[in-house]
C-alpha positions as CSV (number, residue, x, y, z in Angstrom):
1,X,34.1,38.0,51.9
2,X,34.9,35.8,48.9
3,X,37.9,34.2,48.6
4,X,39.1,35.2,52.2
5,X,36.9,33.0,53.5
6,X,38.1,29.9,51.4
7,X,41.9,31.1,52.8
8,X,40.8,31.2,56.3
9,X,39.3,28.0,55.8
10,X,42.6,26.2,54.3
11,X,44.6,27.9,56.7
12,X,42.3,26.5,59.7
13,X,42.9,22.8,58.4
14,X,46.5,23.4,57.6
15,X,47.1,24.8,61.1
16,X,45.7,21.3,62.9
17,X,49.2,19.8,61.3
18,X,51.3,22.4,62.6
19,X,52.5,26.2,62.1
20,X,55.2,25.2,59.2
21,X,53.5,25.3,56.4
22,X,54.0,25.7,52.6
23,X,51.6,27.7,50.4
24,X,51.5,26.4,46.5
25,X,49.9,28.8,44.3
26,X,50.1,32.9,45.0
27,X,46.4,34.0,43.4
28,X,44.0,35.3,45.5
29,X,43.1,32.5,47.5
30,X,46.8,31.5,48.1
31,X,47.5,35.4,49.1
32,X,44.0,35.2,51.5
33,X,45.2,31.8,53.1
34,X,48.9,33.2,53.9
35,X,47.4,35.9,55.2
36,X,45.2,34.2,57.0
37,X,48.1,31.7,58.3
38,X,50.4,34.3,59.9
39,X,46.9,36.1,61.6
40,X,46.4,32.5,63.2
41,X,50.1,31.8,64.6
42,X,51.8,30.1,61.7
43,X,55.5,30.4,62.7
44,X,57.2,29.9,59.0
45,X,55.0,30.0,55.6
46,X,57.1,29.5,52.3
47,X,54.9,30.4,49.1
48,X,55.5,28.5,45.6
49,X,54.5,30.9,43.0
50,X,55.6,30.8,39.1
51,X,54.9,34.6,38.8
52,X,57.4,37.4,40.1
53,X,54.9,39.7,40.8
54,X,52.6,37.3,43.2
55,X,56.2,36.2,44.9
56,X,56.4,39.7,46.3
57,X,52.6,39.5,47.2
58,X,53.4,36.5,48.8
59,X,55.9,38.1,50.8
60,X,54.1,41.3,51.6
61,X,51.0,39.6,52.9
62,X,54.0,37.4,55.4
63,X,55.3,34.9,53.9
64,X,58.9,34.4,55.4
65,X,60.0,33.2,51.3
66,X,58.5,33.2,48.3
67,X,60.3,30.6,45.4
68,X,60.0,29.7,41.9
69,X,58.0,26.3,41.8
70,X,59.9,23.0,40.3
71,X,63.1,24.6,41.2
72,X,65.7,22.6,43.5
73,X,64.5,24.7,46.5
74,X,61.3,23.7,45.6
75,X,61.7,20.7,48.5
76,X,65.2,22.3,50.1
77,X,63.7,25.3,51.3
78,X,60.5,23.9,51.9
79,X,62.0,21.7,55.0
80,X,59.5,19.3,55.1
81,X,56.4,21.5,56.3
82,X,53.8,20.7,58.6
83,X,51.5,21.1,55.9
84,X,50.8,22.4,52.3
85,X,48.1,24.0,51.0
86,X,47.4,23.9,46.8
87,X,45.3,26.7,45.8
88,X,46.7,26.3,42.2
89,X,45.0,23.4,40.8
90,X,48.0,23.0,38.7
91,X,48.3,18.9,38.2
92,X,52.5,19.3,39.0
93,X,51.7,21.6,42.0
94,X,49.9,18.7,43.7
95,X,52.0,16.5,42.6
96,X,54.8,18.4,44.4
97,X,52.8,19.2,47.6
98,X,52.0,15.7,48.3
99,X,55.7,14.7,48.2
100,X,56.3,18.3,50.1
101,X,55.0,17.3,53.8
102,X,56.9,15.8,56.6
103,X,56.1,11.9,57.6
104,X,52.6,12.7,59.3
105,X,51.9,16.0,58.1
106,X,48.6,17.2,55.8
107,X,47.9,18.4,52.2
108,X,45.3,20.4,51.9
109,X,43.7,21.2,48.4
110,X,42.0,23.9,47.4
111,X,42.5,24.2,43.5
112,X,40.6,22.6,40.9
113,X,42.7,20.6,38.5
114,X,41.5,20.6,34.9
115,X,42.7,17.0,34.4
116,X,42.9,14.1,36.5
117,X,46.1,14.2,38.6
118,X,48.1,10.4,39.5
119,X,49.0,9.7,43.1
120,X,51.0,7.6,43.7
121,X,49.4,6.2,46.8
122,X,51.8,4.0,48.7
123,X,54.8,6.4,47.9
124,X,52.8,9.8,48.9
125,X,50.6,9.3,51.0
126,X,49.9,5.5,53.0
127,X,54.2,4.8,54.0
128,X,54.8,8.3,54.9
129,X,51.3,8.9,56.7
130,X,50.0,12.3,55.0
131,X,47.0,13.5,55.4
132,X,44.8,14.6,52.2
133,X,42.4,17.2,52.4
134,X,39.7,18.9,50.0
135,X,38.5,21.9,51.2
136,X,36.0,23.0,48.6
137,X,34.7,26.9,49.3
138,X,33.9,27.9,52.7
139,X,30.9,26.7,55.2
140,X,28.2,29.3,55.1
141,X,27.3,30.4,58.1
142,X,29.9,29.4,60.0
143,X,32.8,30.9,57.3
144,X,31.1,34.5,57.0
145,X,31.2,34.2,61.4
146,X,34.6,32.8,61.0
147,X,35.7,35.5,58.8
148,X,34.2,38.8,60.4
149,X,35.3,38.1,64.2
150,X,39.0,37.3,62.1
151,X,38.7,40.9,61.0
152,X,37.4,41.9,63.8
153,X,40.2,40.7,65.5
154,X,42.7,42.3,63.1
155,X,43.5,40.2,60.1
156,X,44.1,42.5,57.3
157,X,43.0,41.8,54.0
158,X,44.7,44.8,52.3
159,X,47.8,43.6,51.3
160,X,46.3,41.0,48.5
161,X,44.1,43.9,47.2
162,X,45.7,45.2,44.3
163,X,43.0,46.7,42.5
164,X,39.8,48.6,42.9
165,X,37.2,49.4,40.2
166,X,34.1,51.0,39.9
167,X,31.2,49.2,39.3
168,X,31.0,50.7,35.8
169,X,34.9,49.7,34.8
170,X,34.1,45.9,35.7
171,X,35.0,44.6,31.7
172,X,38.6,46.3,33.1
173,X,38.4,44.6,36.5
174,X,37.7,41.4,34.6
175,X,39.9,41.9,32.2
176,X,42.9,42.7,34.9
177,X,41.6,39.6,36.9
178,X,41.6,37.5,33.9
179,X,45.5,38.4,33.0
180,X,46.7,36.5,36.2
181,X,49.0,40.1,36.5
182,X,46.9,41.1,39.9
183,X,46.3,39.6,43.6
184,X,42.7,39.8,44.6
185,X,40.3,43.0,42.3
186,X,37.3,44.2,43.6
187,X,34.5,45.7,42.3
188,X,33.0,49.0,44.4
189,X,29.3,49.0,44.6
């Protein structure tokens, strides 16, 4: 259930801003929340991803673009979304999502930076009127419900699966994980 339940999640809050919205960061949880944006209605989701590979994830699991981040299409083709969700936790990437949203629209984060990130407060976020969100793992009880009537109701987690080990092979499925080369690896009990 783990991390589709933190995309769900993300996608949830990012939804409440609009169904534009901009996707920073292509790992598993990014992969799980555009997925989970286009199963809940999003009308246009543009992923930001460094890596070629999780570009075409992105665009396999529905996002309508997938671009290089802290290129000039970085904002261009981003069109001032609704929203943006950071799954990253790079310090640029929130940088960029903050200055991403239209006047009025939401940044939600769900990656962890490793270092303390500056905001420029007035500039970002108080004249322009964006909301800032954490969304830290999912609720519970309420995410696993969440979650299983989603699937229930047809979202399909298949296309950010890239890999499938056996419970015996997991130094390989850590290994593969651990190489950033992958979307989401499971272990098979």
């Amino acid at each position: 259930m783990e991390p589709a339940g933190i995309g769900l999640r993300a996608a949830r809050h990012a939804l409440r801003y609009g169904n534009n919205v901009t996707v920073s960061g292509c790992g598993p949880i990014g992969l799980f929340t555009i997925l989970a944006l286009r199963h809940l209605g999003a009308t246009r989701v543009l992923a930001i991803e460094p890596s070629e590979m999780r570009r075409s994830l992105a665009l396999a699991c529905g996002a309508h673009d997938a671009i290089v981040p802290n290129t000039k299409t970085d904002t261009s083709t981003a069109r001032q979304p609704d929203a943006v969700v950071e799954t990253s936790g790079a310090p640029a990437a929130l940088a960029s999502a903050l200055a991403m949203p239209r006047a009025g629209g939401g940044v939600v984060t769900v990656g962890l930076p490793a270092a303390d990130v500056p905001v420029d407060v007035a500039g970002q976020i108080v004249l322009r009127e964006i909301r800032l969100e954490g969304v830290y793992g999912r609720l519970v009880n309420e995410g696993w419900t969440d979650l299983q009537e989603a699937l229930a109701d047809g979202l399909d987690l298949s296309p950010a699966i890239t890999h499938s080990y056996s419970l015996e092979n997991y130094h390989e499925a850590l290994d593969t994980a651990a190489r950033s080369a992958s979307g989401k690896v499971i272990l098979r009990m």
